[in-house]
C-alpha positions in Angstrom: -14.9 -4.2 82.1 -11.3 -3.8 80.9 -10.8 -7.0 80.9 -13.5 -7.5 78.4 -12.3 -4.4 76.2 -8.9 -5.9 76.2 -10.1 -9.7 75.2 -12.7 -8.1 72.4 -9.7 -5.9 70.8 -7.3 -9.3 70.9 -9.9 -11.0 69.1 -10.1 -8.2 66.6 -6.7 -7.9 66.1 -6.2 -11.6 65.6 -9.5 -11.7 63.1 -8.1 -8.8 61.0 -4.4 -10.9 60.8 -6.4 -13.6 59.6 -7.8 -11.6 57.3 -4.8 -10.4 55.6 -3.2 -13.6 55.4 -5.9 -15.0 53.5 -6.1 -11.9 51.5 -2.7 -12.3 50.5 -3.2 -15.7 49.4 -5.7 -15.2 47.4 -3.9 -12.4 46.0 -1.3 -14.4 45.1 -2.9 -17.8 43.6 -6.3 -15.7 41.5 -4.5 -11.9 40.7 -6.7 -12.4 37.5 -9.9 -12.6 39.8 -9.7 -9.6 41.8 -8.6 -7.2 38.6 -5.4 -4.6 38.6 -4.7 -1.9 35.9 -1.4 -1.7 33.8 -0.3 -5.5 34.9 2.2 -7.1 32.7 1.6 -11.1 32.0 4.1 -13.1 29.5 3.0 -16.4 28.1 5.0 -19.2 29.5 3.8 -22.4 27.9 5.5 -24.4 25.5 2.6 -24.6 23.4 -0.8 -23.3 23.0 -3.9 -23.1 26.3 -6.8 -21.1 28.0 -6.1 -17.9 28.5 -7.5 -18.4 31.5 -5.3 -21.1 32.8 -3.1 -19.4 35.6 -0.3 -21.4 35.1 0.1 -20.6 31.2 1.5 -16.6 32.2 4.1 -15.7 34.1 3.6 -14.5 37.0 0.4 -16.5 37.9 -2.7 -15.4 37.1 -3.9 -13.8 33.8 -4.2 -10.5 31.6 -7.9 -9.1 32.1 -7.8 -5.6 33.4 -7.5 -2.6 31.8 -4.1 -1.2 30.3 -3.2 -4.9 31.3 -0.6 -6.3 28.7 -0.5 -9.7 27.0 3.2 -10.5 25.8 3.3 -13.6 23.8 7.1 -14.0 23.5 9.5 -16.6 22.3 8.2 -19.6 24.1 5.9 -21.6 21.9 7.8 -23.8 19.7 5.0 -24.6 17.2 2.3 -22.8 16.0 -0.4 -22.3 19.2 -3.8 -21.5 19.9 -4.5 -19.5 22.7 -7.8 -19.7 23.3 -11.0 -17.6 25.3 -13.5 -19.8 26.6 -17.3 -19.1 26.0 -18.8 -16.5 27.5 -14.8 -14.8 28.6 -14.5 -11.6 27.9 -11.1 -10.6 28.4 -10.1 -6.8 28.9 -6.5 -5.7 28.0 -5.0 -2.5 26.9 -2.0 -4.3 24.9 -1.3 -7.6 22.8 2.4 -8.1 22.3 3.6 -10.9 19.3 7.1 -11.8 18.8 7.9 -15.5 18.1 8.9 -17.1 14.8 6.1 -19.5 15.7 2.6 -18.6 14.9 0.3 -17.3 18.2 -3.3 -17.9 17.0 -5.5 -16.0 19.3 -9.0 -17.2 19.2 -12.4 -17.9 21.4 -13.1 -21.9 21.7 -16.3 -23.6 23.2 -19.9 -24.5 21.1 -20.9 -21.2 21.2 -17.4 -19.2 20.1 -18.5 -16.3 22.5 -15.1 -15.5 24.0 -14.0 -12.3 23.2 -11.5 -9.3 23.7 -12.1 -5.9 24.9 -9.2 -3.4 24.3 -9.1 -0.2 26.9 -6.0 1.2 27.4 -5.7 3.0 30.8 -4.1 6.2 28.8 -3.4 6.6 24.9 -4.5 4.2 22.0 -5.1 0.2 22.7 -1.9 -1.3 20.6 -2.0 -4.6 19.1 2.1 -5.1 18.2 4.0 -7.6 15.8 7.5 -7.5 16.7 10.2 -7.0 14.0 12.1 -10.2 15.4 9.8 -12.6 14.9 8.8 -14.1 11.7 5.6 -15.8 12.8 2.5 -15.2 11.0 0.3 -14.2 13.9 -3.6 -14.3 14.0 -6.6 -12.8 16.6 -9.6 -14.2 16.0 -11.6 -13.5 18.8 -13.8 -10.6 18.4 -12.5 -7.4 19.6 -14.4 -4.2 21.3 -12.9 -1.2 21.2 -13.5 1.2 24.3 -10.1 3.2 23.3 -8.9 3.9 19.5 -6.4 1.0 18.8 -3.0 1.1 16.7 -2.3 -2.2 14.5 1.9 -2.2 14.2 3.6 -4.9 12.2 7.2 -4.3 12.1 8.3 -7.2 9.6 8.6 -5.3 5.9 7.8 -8.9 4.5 4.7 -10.4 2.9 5.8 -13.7 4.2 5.4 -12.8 7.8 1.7 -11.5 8.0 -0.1 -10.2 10.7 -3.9 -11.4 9.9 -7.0 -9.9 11.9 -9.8 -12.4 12.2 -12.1 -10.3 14.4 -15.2 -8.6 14.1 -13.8 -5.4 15.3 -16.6 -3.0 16.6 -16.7 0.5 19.1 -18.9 3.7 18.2 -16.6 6.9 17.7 -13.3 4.9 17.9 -10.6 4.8 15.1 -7.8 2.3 13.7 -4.1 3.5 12.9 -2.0 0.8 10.8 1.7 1.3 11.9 4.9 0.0 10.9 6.4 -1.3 7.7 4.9 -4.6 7.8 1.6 -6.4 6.1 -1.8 -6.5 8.1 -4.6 -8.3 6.9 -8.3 -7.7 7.8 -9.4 -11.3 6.6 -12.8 -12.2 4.7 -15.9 -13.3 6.1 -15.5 -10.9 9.1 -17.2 -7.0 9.2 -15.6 -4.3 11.4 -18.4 -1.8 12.4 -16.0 0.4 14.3 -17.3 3.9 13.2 -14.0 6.2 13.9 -11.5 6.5 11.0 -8.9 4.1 9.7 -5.6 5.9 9.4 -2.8 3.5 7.4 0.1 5.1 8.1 2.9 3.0 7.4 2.8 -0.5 5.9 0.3 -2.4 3.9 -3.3 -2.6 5.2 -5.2 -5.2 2.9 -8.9 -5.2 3.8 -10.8 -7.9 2.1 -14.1 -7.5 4.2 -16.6 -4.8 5.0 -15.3 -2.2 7.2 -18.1 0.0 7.9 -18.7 3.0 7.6 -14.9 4.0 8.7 -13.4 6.6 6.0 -9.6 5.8 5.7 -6.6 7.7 4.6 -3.6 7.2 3.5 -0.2 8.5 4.5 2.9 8.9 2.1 4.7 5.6 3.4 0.9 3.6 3.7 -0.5 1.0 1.4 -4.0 0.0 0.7 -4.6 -2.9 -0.5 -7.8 -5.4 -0.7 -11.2 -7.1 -2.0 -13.2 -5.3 0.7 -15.5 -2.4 1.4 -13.9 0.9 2.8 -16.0 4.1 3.7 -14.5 7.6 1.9 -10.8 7.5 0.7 -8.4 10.3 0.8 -4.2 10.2 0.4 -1.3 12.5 1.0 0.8 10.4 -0.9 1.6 6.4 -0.8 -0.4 3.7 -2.9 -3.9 2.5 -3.7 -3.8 -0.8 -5.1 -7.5 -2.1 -5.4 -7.6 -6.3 -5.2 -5.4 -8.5 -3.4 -3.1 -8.4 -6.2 -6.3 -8.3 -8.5 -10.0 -7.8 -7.1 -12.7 -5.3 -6.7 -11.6 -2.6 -3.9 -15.4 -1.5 -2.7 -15.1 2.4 -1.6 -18.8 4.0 0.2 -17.7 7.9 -0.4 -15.7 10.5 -1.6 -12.0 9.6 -3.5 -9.9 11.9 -3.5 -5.8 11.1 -4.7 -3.3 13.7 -4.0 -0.5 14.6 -6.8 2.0 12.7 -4.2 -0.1 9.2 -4.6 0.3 6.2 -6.6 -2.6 4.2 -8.0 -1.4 0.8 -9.2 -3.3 -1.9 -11.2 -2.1 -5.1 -12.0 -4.0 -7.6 -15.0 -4.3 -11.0 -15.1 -7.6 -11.3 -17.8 -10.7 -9.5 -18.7 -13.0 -10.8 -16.4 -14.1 -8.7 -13.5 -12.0 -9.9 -10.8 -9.4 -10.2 -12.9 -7.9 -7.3 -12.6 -7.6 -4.5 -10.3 -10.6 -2.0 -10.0 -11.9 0.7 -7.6 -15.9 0.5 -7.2 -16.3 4.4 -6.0 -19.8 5.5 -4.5 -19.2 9.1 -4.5 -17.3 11.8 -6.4 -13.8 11.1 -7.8 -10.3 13.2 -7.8 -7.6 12.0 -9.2 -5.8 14.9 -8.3 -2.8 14.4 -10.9 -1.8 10.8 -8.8 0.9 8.4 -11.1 -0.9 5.7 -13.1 1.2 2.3 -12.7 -0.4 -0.6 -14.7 1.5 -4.0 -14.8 0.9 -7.2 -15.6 0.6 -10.2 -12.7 3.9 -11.9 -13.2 4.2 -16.0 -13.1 2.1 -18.0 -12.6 0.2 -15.3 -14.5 -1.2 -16.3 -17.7 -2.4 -13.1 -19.3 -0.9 -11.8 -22.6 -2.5 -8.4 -23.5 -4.1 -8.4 -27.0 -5.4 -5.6 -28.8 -8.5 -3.7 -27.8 -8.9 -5.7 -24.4 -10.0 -3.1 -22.4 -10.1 -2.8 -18.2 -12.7 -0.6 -16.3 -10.1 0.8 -13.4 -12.2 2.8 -12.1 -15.3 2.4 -11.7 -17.6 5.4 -10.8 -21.1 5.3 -10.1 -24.2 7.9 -11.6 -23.2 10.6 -13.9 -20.1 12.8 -12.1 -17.4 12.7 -14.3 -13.9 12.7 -13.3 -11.9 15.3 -12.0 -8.3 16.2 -12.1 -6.9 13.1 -13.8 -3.6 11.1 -14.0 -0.2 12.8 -14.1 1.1 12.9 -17.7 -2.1 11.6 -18.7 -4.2 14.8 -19.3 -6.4 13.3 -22.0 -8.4 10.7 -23.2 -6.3 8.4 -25.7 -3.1 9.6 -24.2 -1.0 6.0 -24.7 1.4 4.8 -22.5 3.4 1.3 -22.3 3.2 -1.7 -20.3 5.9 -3.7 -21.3 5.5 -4.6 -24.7 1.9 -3.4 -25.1 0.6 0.2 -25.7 -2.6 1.4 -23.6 -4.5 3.9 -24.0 -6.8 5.7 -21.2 -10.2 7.2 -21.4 -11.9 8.8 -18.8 -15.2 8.9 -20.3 -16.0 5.1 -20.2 -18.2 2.6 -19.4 -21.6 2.6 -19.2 -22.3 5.9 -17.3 -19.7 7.3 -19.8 -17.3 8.7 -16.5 -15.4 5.8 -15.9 -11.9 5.3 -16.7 -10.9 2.7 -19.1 -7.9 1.2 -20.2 -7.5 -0.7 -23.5 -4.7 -2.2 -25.4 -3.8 -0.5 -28.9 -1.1 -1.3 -31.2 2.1 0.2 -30.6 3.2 2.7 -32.9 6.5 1.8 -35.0 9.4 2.8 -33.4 11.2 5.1 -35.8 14.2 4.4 -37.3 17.4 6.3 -36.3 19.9 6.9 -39.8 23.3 8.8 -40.3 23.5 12.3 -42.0 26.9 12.9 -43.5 28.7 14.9 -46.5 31.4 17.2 -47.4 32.1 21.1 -46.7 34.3 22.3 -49.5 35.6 25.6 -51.1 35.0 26.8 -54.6 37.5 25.1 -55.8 36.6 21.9 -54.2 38.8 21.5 -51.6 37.7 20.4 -48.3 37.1 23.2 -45.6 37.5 22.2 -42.5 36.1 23.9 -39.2 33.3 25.0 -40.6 29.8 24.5 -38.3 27.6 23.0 -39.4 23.8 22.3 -38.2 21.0 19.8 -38.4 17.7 21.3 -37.1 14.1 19.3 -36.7 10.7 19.7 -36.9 11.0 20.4 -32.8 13.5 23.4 -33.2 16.5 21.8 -31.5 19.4 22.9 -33.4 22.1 19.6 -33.2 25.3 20.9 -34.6 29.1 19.7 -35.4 32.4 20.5 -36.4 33.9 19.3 -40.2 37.5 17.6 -39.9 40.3 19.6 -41.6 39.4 17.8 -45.2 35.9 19.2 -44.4 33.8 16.2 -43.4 30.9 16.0 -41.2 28.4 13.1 -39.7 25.4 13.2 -37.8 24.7 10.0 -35.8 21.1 8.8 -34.6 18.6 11.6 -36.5 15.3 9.9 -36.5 13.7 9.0 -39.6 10.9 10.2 -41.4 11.0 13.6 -41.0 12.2 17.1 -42.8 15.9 19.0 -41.5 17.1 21.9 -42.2 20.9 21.4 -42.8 23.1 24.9 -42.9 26.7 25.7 -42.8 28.6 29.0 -41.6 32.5 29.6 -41.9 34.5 32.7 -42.4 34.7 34.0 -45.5 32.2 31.9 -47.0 28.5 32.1 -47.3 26.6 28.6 -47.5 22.9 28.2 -48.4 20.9 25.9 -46.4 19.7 22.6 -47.7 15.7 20.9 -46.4 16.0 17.2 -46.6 13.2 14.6 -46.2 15.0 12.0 -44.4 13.7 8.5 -44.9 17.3 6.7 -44.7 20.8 6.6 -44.3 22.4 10.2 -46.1 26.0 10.2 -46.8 27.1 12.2 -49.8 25.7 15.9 -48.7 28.4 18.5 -50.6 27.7 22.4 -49.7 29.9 24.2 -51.9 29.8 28.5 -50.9 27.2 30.9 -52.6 28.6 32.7 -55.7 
């Protein structure tokens, strides 16, 4: 009977080794089939392949767990797709971008069903462009988020754009744009994501539908787009509706803090044009800096007088509050370039939009000399005596006469009235009132009897 024991616990003992050396090579030839957390998998193919292709990462095997991370370094030396097939959904907690080649990241098969879902095993989901490389990167297959996720692009250039394809959903979770860099929600696509969209840093452009998400904007962000955005509220940065011109769409509430820029730029009349915000909701300007330009070359447009730009547009019949700094009222002017605008926040058809229209510029007024002679009763020039030019706006400009009693005033704008009066010792000068349309020169103040 202890024979039998013995030979029944050899056999398990030699089953059980058998076991583990077979679950060590499987281990080692299909890690992506029986799923880790927080594995790290680098790209190491020349060029572009199935994600699912063991022998494209290094080590062997593939990123699909969550907090896994997907680090597509400097390998590819063209631009490559990397693609998901149909049907793939691939779970990852971090995509990692940093060639000067282009990584396009996208689902591939008839149906275009691959997809990403990002799940960090602690903190937000990150997709990263590096500030090395110059590529422009793209994902394109659609993205689920079961954690909030934080967009970085680190390269402060337009020229090295970080462009979202995806249809980016998850209930409750939120989007932070990071770093200085451009990120680009593309058109065609909606994100129904219903947390908020933070842009913290950077330029976010959205030119699609984003849901219901209400965004802010930090004092180093930029928002930029053709899209749809839910509510909007700043503590500083810029607002620029259109992708350099082009309706910004906002669902809610506007509010602009006194820290925030709002900047238009025109290239024609015609809606689309130039650079508008659509608000649904109430709107607060809340003393934000109006910069209006004009789209440089291969821009066309010349302004001409009394075309006229809807800026903002704002729906039903709530007017405006707290407008533009150093713009208080409607038909306060200001210049762009060359031209003269003036605003009015009482516009359009609902009479509380603002509207900016072209008027003509104002003359600038001249700017003429004031001189003449101080002298004594008996003619001669008196010199030392003070003398002083004062304006409509009460700031007294005066000088000194030269020891034969001359005095000039340089640079007094024309066409207006000065008071011109003299004081010395001894002597007792009445004031002269002179309407000053050009160039003065022979003034005399001889003393009071």
């Amino acid at each position: 009977m202890n024979r039998k024991l013995a030979g029944h616990s050899s056999r398990v003992i030699f089953s059980f080794a058998v076991f583990l050396i077979l679950l060590g090579v499987f281990l080692k030839y299909s890690p992506a089939v029986f799923s880790f957390t927080n594995a790290s998998f680098t790209w190491d193919s020349f060029g572009g392949g199935s994600w699912t292709t063991t022998t494209n990462w290094n080590p062997n095997g593939f990123p699909n767990g969550i907090g896994d991370t997907a680090n597509f370094g400097n390998k590819i030396t063209s631009a490559s797709q990397v693609t998901i097939p149909d049907a793939t959904n691939i779970t990852v907690g971090s995509i990692f971008l940093d060639d000067n080649d282009s990584y396009i990241i996208n689902s591939t098969g008839p149906n275009n069903t691959g997809a990403l879902t990002l799940d960090a095993s602690s903190g937000n989901a990150t997709i990263t462009k590096s500030a090395v490389g110059g590529g422009n990167h793209q994902v394109a297959a659609n993205i689920t988020l079961n954690d909030d996720l934080t967009i970085t692009s680190n390269v402060p250039a337009d020229s090295s754009i970080l462009t979202i394809f995806s249809n980016i959903s998850g209930a409750g979770r939120s989007v932070v744009k990071a770093g200085t860099g451009n990120v680009v929600f593309s058109p065609g696509g909606t994100n129904s994501y219903t947390g908020s969209t933070s842009v913290n840093a950077g330029k976010l452009t959205v030119n699609r539908v984003n849901g219901p998400s209400a965004f802010s904007i930090a004092p180093t962000g930029i928002l930029t787009g053709t899209g749809t955005i839910g509510a909007l509220t700043t503590t500083g940065g810029t607002v620029s509706p259109g992708d350099s011109v082009g309706v910004l769409n906002a669902n809610g509430n506007v509010f602009l803090n006194n820290s925030t820029t709002f900047k238009v730029l025109l290239n024609g009349t015609t809606a689309g044009q130039f650079g508008q915000l659509n608000v649904t909701g109430t709107v607060d300007l809340g003393g934000s800096a109006l910069n209006v330009g004009i789209v440089p070359f291969p821009g066309t447009y010349n302004p001409a007088i009394n075309d006229s730009f809807v800026i903002i547009n704002n729906d039903a019949s709530d007017l405006i509050t707290t407008r533009f700094a150093g713009l208080p009222n409607s038909g306060n002017t200001f210049p762009v370039g060359a031209a003269t605008f003036s605003i009015n926040y009482a516009g359009g058809s609902n009479g509380n939009d603002v509207v900016i229209t072209v008027v003509p510029t104002p003359p600038t007024a001249a700017h003429v000399g004031v001189a003449g002679r101080v002298v004594t009763s008996s003619g001669a020039g008196l010199g030392n005596a003070r003398v002083t030019l004062t304006g409509a706006n009460n700031n007294p400009v005066t000088t000194i006469t030269n020891s034969f009693g001359y005095f000039r005033f340089d640079s007094v704008e024309a066409g207006s009235s000065y008071v011109i009066g003299v004081t010395a010792k001894r002597y007792h000068f009445d004031s002269k009132l002179i309407a000053l349309e050009d160039e003065v020169t022979d003034l005399v103040f001889t003393p009071s009897p």
